[in-house]
N, C-alpha and C positions, 0 to 999 in steps of 0.2 A: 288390422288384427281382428276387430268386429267381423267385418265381410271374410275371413278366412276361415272363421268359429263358425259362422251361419250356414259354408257351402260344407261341412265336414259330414260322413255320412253318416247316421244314426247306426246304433248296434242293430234296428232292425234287418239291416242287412246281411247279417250276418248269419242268420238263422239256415240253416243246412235244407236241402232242396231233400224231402220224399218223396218218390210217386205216388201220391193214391190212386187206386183205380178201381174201377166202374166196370163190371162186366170185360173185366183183360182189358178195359180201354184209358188210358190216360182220362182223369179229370181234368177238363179244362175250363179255364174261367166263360170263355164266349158259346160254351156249350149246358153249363150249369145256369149261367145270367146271360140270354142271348142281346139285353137290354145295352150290355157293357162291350160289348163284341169291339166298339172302339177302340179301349185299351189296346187291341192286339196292331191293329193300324197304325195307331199314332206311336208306339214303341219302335214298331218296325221303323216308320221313317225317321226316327231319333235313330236310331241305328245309323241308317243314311248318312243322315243330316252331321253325324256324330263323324264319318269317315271326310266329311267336308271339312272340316274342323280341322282334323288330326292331318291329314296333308296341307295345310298351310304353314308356312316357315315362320308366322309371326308369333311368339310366345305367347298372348295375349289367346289368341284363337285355338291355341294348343291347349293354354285351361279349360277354353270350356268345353273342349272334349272330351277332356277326362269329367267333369260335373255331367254332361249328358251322357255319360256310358252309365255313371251309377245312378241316374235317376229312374227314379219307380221301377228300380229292379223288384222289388218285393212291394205286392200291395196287402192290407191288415183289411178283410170285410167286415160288417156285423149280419148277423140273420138273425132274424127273430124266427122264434118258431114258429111251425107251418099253423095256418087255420084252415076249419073246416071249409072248402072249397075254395081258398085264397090261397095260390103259390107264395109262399116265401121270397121274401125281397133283400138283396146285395147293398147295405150302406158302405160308401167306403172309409173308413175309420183313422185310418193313418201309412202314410208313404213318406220317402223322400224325395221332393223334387227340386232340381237343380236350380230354376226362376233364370237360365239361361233365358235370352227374351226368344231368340228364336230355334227353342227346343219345341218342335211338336207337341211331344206332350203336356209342357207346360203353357204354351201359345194355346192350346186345346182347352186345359184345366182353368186357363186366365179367363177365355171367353165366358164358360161357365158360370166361373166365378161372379162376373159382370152381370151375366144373364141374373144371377140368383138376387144380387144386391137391386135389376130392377125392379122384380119378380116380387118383391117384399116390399117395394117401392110406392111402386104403383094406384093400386088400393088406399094407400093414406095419401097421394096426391090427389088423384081423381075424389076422393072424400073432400079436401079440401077445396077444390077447383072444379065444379058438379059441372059438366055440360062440357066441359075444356075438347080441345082436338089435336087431333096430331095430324103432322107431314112430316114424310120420306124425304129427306133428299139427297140427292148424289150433287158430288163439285165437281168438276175434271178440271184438267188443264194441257198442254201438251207434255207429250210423253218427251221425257228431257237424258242426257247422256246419264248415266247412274253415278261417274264420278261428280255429276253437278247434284245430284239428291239433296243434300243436305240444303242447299239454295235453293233449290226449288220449296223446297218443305217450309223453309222460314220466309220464301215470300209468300206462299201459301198460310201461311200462322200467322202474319200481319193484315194480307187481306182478309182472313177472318172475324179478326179484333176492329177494322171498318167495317164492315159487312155488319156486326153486329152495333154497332156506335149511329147507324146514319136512322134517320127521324120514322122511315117508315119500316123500319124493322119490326117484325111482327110478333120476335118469340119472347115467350112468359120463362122457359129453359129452354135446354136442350140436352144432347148426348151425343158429339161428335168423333170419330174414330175416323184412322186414315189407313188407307188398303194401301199398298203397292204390287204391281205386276210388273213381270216381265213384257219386253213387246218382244213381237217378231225378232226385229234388228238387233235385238240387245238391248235395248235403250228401257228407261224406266218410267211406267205410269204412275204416279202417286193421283189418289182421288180421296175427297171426303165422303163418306156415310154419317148423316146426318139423322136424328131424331127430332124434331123441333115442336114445340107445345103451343100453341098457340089461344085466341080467346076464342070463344062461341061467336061473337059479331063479327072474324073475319072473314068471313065468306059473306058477309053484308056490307061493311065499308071496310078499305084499306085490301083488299086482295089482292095478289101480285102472279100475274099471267106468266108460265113459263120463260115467256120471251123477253118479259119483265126481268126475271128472276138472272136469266144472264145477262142481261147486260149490266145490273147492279153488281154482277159477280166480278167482269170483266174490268168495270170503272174501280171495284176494290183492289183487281189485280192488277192496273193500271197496263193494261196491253192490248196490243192493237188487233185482235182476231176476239170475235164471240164463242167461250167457249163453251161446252157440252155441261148444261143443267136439268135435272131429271126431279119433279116435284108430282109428289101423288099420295094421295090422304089414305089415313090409312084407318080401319075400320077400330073401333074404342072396346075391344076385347082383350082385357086386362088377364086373362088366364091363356097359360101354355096347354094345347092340345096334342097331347102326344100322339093321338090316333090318327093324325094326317099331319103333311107336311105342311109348315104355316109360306105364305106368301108374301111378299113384300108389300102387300096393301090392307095385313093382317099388322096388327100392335105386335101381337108375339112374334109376327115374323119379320118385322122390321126389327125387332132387337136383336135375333139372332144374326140379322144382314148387319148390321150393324157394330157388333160387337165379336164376329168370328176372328179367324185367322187376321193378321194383317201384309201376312206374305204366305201364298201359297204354299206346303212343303213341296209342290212337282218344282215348281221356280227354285228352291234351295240346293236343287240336286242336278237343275239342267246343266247348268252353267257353276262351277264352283269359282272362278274367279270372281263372276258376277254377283254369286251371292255375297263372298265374305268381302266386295266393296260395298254392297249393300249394307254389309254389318257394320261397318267401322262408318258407313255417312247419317245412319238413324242413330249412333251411339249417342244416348242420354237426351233423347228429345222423347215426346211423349204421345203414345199409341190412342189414349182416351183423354177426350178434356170433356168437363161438364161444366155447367153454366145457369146463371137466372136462379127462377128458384128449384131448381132441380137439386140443387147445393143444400138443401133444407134437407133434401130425401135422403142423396147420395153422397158415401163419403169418398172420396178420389185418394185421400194419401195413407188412409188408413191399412192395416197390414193385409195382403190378400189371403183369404182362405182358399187353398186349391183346394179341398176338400167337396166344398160346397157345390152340390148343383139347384136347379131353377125347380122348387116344387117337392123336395124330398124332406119326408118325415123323419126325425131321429129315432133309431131302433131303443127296443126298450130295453132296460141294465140287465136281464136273461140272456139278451141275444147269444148267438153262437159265432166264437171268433172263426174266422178262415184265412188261411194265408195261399197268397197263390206268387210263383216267381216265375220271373222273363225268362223263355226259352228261346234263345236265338237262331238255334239251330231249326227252329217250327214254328219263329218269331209267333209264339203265343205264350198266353198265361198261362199255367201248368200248375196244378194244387199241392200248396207244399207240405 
């Protein structure tokens, strides 16, 4: 009854759609905040993702196409007013979204979410932990049938749990996320994205050479092939630079590798049978685990704010409300 109360859709829904316009021209959200230009992508593939849904015979999968059809039909901005030489900035204020796990939009607004919570993080660990370092790391494993996922994933989450338990394990925390791809064949790759914190002295005693690094993976996974491990330190810039794109040997840019999608939306739309087996073998395992003292930072169960992104100031109680709604037919925001 809770979880039926929770998906139901707020009245802001309901607010009736006006053109405003701009020199004869539709206002549009990705034209007034080209910052947000996103919105208009990630709806559109909820759309997709939304018709994968809706032709599957399983009731279960039928729900959650009706919850991604009305999610973040209507978004609520704030603007603060303009200043002298400073363009006026888009906070987003209030939406409904559906917390399907694999609705674009929300898989979108989750990462975010995640980014902001390290984003804020950060700064008081590195305070506490003066010199500390990070490493990247990727897990692989073989790419396994997509009906076996669910066993792949949970021998993967036990070799973990060794991985982390054996004497020369290095991390102080960490930040682990699991991707899944499609392959060629059909078959499914699951890998870890890892963050891991480690001390100042281990690049002096205790360091673990690539080659190191799998075959402690391998003897966790207890199987008989070396598999694909990818370890590389990542530079201790604790701010997101919006002005270039961050790289995986970047702090910022490892969070965002880190903490994105964990299934493609092109993968949810190639194959619809393969996606919605995909759904039902992830169902109720879990996309981010943290660990060590990263648990001190970050809180893992607490409620997510999709709201929230990495670095954004709250507008001030003047600000100017704006509403803008999903036009499908221009699969863009449109100012209502």
């Amino acid at each position: 009854m809770t979880t039926r109360a929770r998906c139901e859709p707020r009245t802001l829904l309901t607010v009736p759609i006006e053109c405003d316009r701009v020199n004869d021209q539709p206002e549009y959200l990705s034209i007034l905040s080209p910052k947000d230009k996103p919105w208009d992508r990630h709806r559109g593939e909820a759309d997709d993702v939304r018709e994968v849904y809706a032709g599957s015979p399983i009731r279960r999968h039928n729900r959650y196409a009706e919850r991604v059809t009305n999610c973040s039909q209507i978004l609520e901005f704030a603007r603060d007013p303009p200043k002298k030489n400073t363009p006026s900035k888009l906070k987003l204020k209030n939406a409904w979204f559906c917390r399907v796990r694999h609705c674009p939009v929300c898989q979108w607004r989750r990462s975010l979410c995640w980014q902001a919570k390290v984003y804020q993080a950060l700064p008081r660990l590195v305070k506490d932990f003066p010199n500390t370092r990070f490493l990247f790391m990727t897990l692989t494993i073989r790419n396994c049938k997509v009906t076996e996922l669910r066993t792949t994933l949970d021998l993967m989450r036990k070799a973990w749990e060794r991985l982390t338990k054996l004497r020369c394990w290095p991390g102080m925390g960490w930040v682990r996320s699991v991707e899944i791809t499609r392959g060629k064949d059909g078959s499914a790759h699951p890998h870890y994205h890892c963050l891991l914190m480690v001390r100042p002295m281990y690049f002096q005693s205790g360091y673990l050479h690539q080659r190191e690094w799998s075959l402690l993976w391998q003897q966790c996974l207890r199987i008989d092939y070396a598999p694909v491990v990818d370890i590389r330190v990542v530079v201790p810039d604790h701010k997101p630079d919006r002005r270039k794109t961050p790289g995986p040997c970047d702090i910022w840019g490892a969070v965002v590798e880190i903490l994105k999608y964990s299934v493609k939306p092109s993968d949810m739309v190639k194959d619809h049978k393969w996606f919605l087996t995909l759904v039902d073998q992830v169902w109720k395992t879990k996309a981010v685990v943290i660990g060590g003292v990263f648990k001190r930072y970050l809180r893992e169960r607490e409620q997510e704010d999709l709201m929230s992104e990495p670095g954004e100031e709250t507008p001030i109680s003047e600000a100017e409300r704006l509403f803008f709604g999903w036009k499908q037919e221009v699969r863009k925001y449109r100012r209502v």
